[in-house]
N, CA, C and O atoms as a DFTB+ gen file, in Angstrom:
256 C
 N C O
     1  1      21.885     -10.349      38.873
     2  2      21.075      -9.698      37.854
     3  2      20.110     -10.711      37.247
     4  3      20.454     -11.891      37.173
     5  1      19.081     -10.362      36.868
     6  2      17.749     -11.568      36.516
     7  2      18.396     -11.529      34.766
     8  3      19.073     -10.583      34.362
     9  1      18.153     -12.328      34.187
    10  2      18.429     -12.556      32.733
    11  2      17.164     -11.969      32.324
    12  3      17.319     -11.098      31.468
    13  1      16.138     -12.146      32.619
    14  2      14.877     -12.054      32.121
    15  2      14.720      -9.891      32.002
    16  3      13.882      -9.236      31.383
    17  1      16.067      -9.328      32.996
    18  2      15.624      -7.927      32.777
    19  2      16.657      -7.339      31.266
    20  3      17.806      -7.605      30.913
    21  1      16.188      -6.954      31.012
    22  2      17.223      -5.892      29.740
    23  2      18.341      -5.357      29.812
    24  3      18.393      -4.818      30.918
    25  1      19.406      -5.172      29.182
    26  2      20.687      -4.281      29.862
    27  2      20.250      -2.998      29.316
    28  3      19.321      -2.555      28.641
    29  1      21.214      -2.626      29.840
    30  2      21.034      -1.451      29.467
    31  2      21.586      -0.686      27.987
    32  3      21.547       0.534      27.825
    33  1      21.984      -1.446      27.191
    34  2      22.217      -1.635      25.504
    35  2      20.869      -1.817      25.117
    36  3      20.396      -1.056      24.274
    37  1      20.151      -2.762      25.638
    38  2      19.054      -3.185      24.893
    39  2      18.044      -2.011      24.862
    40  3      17.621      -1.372      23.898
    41  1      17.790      -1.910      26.113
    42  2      17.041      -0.444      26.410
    43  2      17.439       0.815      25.595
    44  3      16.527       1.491      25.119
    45  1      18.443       1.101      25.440
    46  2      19.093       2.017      24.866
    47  2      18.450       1.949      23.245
    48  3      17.760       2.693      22.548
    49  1      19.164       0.485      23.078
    50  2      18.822       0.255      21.673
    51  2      16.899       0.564      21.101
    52  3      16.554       1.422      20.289
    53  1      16.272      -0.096      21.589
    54  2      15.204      -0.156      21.693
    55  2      14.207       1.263      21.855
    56  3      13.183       1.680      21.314
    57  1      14.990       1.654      22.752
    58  2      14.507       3.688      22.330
    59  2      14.887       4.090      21.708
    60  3      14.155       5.034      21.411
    61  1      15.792       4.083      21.067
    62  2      16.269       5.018      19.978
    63  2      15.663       4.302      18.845
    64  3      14.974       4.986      18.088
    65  1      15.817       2.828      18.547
    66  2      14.426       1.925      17.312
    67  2      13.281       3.022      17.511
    68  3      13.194       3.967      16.728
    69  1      12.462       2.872      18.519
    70  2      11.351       3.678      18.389
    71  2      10.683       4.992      18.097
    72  3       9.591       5.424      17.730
    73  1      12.523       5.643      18.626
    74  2      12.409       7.329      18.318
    75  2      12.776       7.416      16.588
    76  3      12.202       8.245      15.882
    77  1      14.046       6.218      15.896
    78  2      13.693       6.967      14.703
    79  2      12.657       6.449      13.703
    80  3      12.486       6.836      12.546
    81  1      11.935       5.403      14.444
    82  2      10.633       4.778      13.324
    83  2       9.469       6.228      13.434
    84  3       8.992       6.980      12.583
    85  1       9.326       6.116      15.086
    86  2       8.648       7.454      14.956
    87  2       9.116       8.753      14.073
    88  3       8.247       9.469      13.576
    89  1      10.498       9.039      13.888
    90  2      10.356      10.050      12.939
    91  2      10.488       9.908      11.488
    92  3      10.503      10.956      10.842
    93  1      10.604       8.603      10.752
    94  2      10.210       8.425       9.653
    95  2       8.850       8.510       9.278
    96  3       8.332       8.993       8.271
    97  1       8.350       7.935      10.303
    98  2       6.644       8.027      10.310
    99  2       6.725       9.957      10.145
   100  3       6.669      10.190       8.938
   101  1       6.790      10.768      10.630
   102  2       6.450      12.117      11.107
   103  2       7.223      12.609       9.524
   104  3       6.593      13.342       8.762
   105  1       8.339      12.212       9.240
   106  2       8.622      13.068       7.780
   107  2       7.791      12.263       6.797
   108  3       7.365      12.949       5.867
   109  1       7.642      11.697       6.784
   110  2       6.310      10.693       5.743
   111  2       5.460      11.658       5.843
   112  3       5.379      12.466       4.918
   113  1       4.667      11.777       6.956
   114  2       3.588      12.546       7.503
   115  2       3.206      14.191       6.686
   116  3       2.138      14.712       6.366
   117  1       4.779      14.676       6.556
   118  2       5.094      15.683       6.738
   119  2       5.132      16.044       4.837
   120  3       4.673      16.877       4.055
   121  1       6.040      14.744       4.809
   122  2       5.804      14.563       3.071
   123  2       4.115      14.843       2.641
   124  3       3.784      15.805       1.947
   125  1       3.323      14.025       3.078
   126  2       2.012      14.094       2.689
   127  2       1.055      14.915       2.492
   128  3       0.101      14.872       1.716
   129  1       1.475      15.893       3.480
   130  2       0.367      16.884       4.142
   131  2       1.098      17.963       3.234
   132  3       0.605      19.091       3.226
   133  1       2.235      17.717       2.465
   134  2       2.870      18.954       2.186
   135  2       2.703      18.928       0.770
   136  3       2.653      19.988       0.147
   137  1       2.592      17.591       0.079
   138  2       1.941      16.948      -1.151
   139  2       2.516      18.097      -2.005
   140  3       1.981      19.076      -2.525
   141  1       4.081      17.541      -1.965
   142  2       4.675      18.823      -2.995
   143  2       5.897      17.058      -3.276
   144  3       6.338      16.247      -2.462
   145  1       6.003      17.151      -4.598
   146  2       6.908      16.057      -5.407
   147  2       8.364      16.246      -5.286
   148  3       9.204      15.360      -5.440
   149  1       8.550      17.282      -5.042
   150  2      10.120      18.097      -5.245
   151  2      10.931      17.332      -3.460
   152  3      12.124      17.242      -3.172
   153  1       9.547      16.867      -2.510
   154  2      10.358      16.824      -1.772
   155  2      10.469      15.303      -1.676
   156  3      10.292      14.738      -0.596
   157  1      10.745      14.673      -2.730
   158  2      11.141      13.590      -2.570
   159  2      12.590      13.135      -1.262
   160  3      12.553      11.990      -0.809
   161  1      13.397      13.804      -0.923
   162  2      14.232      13.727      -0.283
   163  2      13.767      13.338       1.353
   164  3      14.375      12.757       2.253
   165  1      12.460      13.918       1.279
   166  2      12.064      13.859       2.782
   167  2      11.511      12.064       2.527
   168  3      11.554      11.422       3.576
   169  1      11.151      11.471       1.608
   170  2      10.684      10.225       1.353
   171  2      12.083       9.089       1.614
   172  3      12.066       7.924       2.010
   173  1      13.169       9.917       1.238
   174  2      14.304       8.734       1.297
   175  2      14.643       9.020       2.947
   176  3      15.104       8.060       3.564
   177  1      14.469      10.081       3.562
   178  2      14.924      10.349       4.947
   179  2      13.991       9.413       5.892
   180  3      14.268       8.762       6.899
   181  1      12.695       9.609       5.131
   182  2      11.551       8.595       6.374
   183  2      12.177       7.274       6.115
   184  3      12.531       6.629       7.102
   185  1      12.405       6.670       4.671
   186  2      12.719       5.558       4.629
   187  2      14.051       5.078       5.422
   188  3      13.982       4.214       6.297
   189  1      14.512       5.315       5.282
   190  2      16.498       5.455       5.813
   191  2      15.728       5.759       7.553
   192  3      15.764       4.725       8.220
   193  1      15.422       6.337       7.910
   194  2      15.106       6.908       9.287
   195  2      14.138       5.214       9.744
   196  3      14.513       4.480      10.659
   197  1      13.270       5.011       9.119
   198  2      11.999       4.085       9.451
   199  2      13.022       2.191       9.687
   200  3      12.828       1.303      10.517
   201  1      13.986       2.280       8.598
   202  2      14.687       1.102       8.171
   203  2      15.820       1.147       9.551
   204  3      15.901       0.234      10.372
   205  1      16.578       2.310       9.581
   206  2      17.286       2.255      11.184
   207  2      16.611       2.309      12.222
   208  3      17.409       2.722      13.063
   209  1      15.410       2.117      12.822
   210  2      14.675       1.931      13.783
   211  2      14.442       0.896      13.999
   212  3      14.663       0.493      15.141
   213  1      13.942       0.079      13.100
   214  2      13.443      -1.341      12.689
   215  2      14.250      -2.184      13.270
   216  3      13.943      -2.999      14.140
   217  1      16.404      -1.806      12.300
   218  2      16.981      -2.980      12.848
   219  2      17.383      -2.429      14.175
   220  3      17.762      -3.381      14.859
   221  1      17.473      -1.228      14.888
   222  2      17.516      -1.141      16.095
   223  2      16.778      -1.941      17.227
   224  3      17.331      -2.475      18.189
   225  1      15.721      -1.934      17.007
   226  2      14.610      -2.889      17.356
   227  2      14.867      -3.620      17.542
   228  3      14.916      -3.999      18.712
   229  1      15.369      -4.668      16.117
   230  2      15.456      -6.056      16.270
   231  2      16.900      -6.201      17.012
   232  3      17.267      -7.320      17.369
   233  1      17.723      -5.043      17.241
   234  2      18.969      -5.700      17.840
   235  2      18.918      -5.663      19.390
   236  3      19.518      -6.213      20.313
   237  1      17.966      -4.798      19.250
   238  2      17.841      -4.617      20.926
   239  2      17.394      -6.040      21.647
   240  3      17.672      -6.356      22.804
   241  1      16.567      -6.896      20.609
   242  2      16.433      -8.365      21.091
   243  2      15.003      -8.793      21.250
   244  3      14.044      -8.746      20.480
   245  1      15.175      -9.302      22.703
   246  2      13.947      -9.748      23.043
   247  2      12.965      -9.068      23.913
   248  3      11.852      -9.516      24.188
   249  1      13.529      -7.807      24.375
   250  2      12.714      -7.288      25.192
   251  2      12.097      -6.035      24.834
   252  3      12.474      -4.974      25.331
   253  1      10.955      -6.132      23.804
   254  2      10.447      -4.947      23.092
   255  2       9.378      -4.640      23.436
   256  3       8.823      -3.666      22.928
């Protein structure tokens, strides 16, 4: 196996980082366009959603 390729954790890891940054981004989005205050809840979900992507990311390593 080459060191230099990814396992398959990392990969794993690393898509799912991207799928939930992308959907913090999209309830942010969603917050905005909807420009109603009450839904603050969707603001802690992007955040919480955006923040587990991130360290997914970074755990996935070096191959991003």
């Amino acid at each position: 196996m080459n060191p230099d390729e990814p396992t398959l954790r990392e990969t794993r890891l690393a898509r799912l980082g991207w799928l939930l940054v992308a959907v913090g981004a999209a309830l942010e989005v969603l917050r905005t366009v909807l420009n109603d205050t009450s839904l603050n809840s969707l603001l802690g979900m992007a955040v919480v959603s955006t923040v587990a992507g991130v360290a997914a990311l970074l755990r996935a390593g070096r191959h991003l």
